[in-house]
N, C-alpha and C positions, 0 to 999 in steps of 0.2 A: 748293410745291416745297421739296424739303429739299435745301440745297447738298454736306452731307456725302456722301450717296449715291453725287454724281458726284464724287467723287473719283479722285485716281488709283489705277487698279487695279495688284497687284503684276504684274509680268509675266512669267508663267511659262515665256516662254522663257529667260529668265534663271536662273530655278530649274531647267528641264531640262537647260540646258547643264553648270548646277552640278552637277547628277544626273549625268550621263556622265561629265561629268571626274572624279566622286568614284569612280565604278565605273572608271572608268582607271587611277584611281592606287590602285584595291585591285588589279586585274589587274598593275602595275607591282611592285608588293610582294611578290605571289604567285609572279611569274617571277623578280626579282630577288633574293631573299632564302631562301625555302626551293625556289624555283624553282631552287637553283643544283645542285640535286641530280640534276633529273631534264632540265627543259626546254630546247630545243635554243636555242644563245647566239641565233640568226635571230630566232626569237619574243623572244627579251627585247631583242634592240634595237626591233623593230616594236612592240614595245609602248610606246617612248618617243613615238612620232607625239602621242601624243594625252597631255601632258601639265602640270605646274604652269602653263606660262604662261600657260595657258586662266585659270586661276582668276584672275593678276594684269591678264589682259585684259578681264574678267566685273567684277572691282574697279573699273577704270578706270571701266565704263559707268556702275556706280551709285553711285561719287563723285560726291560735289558740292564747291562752297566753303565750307561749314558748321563753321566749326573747331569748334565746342561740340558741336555731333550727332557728327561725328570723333570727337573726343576721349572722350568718350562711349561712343561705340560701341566703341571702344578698350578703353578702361578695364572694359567690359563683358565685352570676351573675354578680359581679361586677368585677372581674380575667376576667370569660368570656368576657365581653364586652370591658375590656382594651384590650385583646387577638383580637377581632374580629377589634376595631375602629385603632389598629399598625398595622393589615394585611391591612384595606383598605386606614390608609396613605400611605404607601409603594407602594400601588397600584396607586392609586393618583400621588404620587412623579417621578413613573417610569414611567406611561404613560407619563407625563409632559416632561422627557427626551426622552425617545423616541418620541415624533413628535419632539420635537426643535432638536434633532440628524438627524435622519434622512429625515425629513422634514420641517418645517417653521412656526416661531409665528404666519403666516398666515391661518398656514392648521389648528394648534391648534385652534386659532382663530374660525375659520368658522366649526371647531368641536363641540365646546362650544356652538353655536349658536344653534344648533339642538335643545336645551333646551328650548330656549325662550328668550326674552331679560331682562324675568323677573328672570333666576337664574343667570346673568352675572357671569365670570370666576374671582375670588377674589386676583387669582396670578399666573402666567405663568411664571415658571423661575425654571431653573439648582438647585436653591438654596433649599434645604429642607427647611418650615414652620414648626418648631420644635413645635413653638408656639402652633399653632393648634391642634398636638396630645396633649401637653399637659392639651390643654384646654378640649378635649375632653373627656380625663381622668378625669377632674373634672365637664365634665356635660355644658362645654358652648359649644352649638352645631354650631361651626361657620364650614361652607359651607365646601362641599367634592366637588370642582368642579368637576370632572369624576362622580360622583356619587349624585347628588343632592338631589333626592328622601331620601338617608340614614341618611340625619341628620334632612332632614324637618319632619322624622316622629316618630324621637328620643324624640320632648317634651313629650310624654307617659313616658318613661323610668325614668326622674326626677321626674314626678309628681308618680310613681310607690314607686319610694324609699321611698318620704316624707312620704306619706298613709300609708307603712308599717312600717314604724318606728314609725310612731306615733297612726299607731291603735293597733301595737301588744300592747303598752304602755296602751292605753286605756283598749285594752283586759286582761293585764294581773292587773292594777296597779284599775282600776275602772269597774270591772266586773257587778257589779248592777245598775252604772247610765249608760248603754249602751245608753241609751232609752233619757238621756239628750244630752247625745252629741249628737245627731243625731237630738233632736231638739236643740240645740245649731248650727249646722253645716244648718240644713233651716232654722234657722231664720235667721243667715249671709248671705246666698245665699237670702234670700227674700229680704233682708235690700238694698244687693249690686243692686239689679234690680229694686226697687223699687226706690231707689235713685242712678243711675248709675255715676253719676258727685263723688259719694265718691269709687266706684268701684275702690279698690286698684290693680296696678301694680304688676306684677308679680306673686306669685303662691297661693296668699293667694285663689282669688278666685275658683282656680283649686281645691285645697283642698277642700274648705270649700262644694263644692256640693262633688266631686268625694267622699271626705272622708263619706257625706251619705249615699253613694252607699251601698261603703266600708262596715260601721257599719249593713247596712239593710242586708249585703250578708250576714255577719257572724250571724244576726239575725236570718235568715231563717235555716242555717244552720242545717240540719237531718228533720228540718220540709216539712209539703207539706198544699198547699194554698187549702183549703175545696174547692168541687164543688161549690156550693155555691155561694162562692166569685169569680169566675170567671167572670160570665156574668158583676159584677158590677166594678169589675178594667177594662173592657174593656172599659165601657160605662162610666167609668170616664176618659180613658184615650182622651176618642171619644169630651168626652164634653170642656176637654181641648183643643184639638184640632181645634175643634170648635171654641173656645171663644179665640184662637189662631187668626185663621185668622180674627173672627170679631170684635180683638183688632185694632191688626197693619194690618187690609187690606189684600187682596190676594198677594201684591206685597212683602211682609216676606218670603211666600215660595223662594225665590230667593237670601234673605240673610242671608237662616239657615246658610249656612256653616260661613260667616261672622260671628255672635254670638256663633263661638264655640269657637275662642280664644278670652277672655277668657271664659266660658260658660255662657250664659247670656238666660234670659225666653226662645227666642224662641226654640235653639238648647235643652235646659233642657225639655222642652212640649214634640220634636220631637225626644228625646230619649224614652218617659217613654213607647213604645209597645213593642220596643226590650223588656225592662227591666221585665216588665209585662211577657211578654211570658217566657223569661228565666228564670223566679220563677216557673210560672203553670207549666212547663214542667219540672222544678227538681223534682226529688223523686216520679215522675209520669210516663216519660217516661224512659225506661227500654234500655239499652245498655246494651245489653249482650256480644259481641262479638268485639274485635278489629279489626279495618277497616282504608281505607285509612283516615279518616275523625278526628279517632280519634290519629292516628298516628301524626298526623300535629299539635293535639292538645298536646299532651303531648313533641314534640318538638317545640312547640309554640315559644319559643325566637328566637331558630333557623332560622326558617321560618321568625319573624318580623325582624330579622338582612338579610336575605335573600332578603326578597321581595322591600327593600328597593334597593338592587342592580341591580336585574332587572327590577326595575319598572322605573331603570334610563335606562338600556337597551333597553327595548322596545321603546324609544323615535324612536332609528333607522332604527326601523319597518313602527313604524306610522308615519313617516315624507311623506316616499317616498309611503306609502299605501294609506292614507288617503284619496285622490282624484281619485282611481280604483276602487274603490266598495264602496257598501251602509255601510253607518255611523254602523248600527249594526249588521253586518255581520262583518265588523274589530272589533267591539266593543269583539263581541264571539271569534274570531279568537288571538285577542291580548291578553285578556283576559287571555283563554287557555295557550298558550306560555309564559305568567307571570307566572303563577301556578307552569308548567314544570321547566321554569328557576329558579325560586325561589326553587322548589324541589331539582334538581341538586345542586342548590349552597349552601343550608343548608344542605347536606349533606356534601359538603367538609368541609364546619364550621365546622361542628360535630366534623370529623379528626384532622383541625387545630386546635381548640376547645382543644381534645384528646393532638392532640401533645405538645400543647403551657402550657396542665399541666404537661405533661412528662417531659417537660424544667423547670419547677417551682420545681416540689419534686427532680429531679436531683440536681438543683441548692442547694436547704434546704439539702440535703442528704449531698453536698460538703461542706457545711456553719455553719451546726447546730454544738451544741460541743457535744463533744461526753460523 
């Protein structure tokens, strides 16, 4: 008998869910950002149902208490992501020379503009913004002009890090009050809504719900939610819903997406079906087999560093589309061609990814003593 064989198998509903959520938040991007040209405001709030918290609830399951595999693992996507945010200054830097070379601050100019005049161009000039990677490298996501979409969808990645730092912490250092922090973490999240005027700045409140997700994914973790309890998490989720809009009126549906930075009642109500569903179907529905779906999930980062790049791309699809055909027929049309683009271009990460560590153990190989 060989012990290794039976090991634990990865569990690909884990990666499939990762897969949906990732094709989510390309569908999110699509409607929200060059989406604002053509698609009806209905479709870009319904596209927030199925969103990040998925991913910080997917986190929770496959935490453990392992500070060194954490930190690890950390430190792994955080090479990666210095690797990918130096290829797309570069990118940024050289397009900038080539229009002002061989064309004109004007073409650049009226290039920029394709975006909107809500991501204006931050600097147009020969000179590299060293600044900027550097900032990037530490997490302050200031403007990729060529690429707008990649930094506007980077606040996940911050609020990724803190969650896991400070739940593997919880997980490893306070393993039997799980069940406090988690009411510690809503009753901050109650406090800050209930009285928004003290709603702190900055990431406390991102935490303080995300990190419930967080602890409730690692909760569920190898469990599965009784029959049972199905019908009544629905019908509670229906009743908040409910008591949703005949709080703040019909006219909330229109400023979910408003209330998600920082996350406030409504956006928190209009997550919990995703959430719901994503439990009932762990350890129930059965993924046997890998598929494109779950392919996307297991290179999940790939894909969110990707789709941020053409979801800047397709601006130049929809600008000049927009007014030749019906609103959702571009809608499926661009869509699609985000997917494709995003698929090609996480594939070359993968490479540059590959290569940029080739360069790093070379580097250690030249440097270490010997």
């Amino acid at each position: 008998m060989k012990p290794h064989l039976y090991a634990m198998k990865r569990d690909l509903y884990i990666d499939f869910a990762k897969g949906l959520a990732t094709l989510s938040i390309i569908f999110i991007h699509t409607a929200f950002w060059s989406g604002q040209f053509y698609i009806l405001p209905e479709i870009r709030i319904f596209s927030l149902v199925f969103d990040v918290a998925l991913f910080y609830a997917l986190s929770g399951i496959t935490s453990g208490s392992n500070i060194g595999k954490t930190f690890y693992r950390l430190l792994k996507l955080q090479i990666t992501y210095m690797i990918f945010v130096t290829l797309l200054f570069f990118l940024d830097y050289l397009f900038k020379v080539f229009g002002l070379t061989f064309f004109s601050l004007e073409w650049l100019q009226n290039f920029y503009s394709t975006f909107g005049s809500k991501y204006a161009t931050t600097s147009i000039s020969t000179v590299p913004q060293w600044e900027n990677l550097g900032n990037w490298y530490l997490h302050q996501y200031t403007n990729a002009d060529t690429f707008p979409v990649v930094m506007g969808s980077f606040w996940y990645l911050k609020v990724y890090y803190i969650l896991t730092v400070f739940g593997v912490l919880i997980l490893k250092f306070f393993p039997k009050h799980i069940n406090w922090f988690i009411g510690l973490c809503l009753g901050l999240t109650l406090l800050f809504n209930i009285f928004p005027e003290i709603y702190p700045s900055g990431q406390v409140g991102y935490v303080a719900f995300y990190m419930t997700i967080f602890l409730i994914g690692n909760k569920m973790k190898g469990k599965k939610i009784p029959v049972k309890a199905i019908p009544v998490l629905y019908a509670a989720v229906a009743a908040a819903l409910v008591g949703l809009f005949s709080f703040y009126g019909s006219e909330i549906f229109f400023k979910i997406s408003k209330n998600k930075f920082p996350p406030q009642a409504p956006y928190i109500i209009w997550t919990l079906f995703s959430l719901v569903t994503l439990f009932v179907f762990y350890n129930r529905l059965k993924v046997t087999k890998e598929n494109f779906v779950t392919y996307i999930g297991r290179n999940a980062i790939f894909f969110y560093f990707g789709q941020g790049i053409s979801s800047s791309l397709i601006y130049f699809l929809v600008v000049p589309l927009k007014d030749s055909m019906p609103w959702w027929l571009l809608m499926i049309l661009i869509y699609s061609i985000n997917i494709i683009l995003a698929f090609i271009i996480s594939a070359g990460l993968r490479k540059a990814d590959k290569a940029g560590w080739k360069t790093l153990e070379f580097l250690r190989s030249k440097t270490a003593e010997n």
